[in-house]
N, C-alpha and C positions, 0 to 999 in steps of 0.2 A: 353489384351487377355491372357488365360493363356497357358501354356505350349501344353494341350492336342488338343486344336484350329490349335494353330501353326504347331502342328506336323500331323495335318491333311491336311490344308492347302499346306504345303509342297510337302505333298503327292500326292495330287490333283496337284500342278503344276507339279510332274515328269511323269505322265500320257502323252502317245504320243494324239495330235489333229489329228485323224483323218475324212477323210472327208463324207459329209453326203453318200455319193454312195459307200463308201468304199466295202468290200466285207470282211464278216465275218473269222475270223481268224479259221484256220482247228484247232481243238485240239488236240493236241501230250504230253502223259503222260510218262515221264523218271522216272526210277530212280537214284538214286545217282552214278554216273561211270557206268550209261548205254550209250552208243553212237548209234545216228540213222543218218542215211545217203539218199539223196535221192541226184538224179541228173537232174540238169534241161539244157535241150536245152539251144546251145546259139550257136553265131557267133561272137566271141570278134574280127576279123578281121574289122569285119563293126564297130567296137567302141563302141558298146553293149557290155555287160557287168555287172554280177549281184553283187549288189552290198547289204550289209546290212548299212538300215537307218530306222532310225536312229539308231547310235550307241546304243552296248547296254551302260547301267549305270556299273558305277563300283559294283562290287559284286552281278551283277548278279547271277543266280540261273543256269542260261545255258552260256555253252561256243558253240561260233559258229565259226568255220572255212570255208571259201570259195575258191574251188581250183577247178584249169583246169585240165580237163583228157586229159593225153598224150595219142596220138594213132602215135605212129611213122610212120605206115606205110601211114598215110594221112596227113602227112605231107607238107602242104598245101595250100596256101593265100585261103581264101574265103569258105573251106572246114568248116561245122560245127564242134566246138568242145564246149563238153556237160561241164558242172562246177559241180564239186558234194560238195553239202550243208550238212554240221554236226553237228548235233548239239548233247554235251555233257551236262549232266545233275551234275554239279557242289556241289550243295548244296540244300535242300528243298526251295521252294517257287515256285513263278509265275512267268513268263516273257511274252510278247509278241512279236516276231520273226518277223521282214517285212525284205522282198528282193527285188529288183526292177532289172530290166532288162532295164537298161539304161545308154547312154551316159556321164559317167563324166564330160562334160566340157560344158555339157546343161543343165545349172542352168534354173530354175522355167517352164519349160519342163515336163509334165509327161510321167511317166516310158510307156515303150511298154510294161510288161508285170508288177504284182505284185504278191508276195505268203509272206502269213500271218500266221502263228503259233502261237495257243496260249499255250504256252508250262507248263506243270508243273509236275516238280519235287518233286519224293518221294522219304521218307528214301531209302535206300539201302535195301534189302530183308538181314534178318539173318540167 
């Protein structure tokens, strides 16, 4: 086989399997050291919790962060508290962004909730 097969191949296996009922990925267009932020409901008390999966690949195109909003004054067992998702636009290219609303230690489970990003990154503006 020669090189250009391989390097396609490749490519094709690093593709996430999604499943046939999946729900199509919103598209969100960054540029280079643009950051966009949204915040999703949760209740990490009950063991929920949003989580990004699959990881991304090294050298991704977008960096993602996932963090709880402090609200001190509901300070609270059982009290909602919202997670805001970030995502940075790193370098030009594609990625696709999945986060799931689910229990860490309930393997082959699906998520209570899922959000899809198909995210792409452009130059910086000059």
């Amino acid at each position: 086989m020669n090189s250009l097969k391989l390097m396609m191949l490749a490519a094709l296996a690093a593709l996430p399997v999604l499943a046939a009922d999946a729900k199509p990925a919103a598209p969100l267009n960054l540029r280079v050291g643009q950051k966009v932020s949204l915040v999703l409901d949760g209740n990490p008390t009950t063991g929920y919790i949003w989580q990004l999966k699959p990881a991304l690949p090294a050298g991704s195109p977008v960096q993602v962060e996932l963090s709880l909003v402090r609200n001190e004054e509901e300070n609270c067992c059982g009290f909602p508290t919202p997670t805001t998702l970030t995502m940075t636009g790193v370098k030009p290219g594609t990625q696709l962004v999945r986060v799931v609303y689910a229990r860490p230690w309930e393997k082959g489970k699906a998520p209570v909730q899922e959000k899809r990003f198909a995210v792409t990154v452009l130059p910086a503006e000059k």
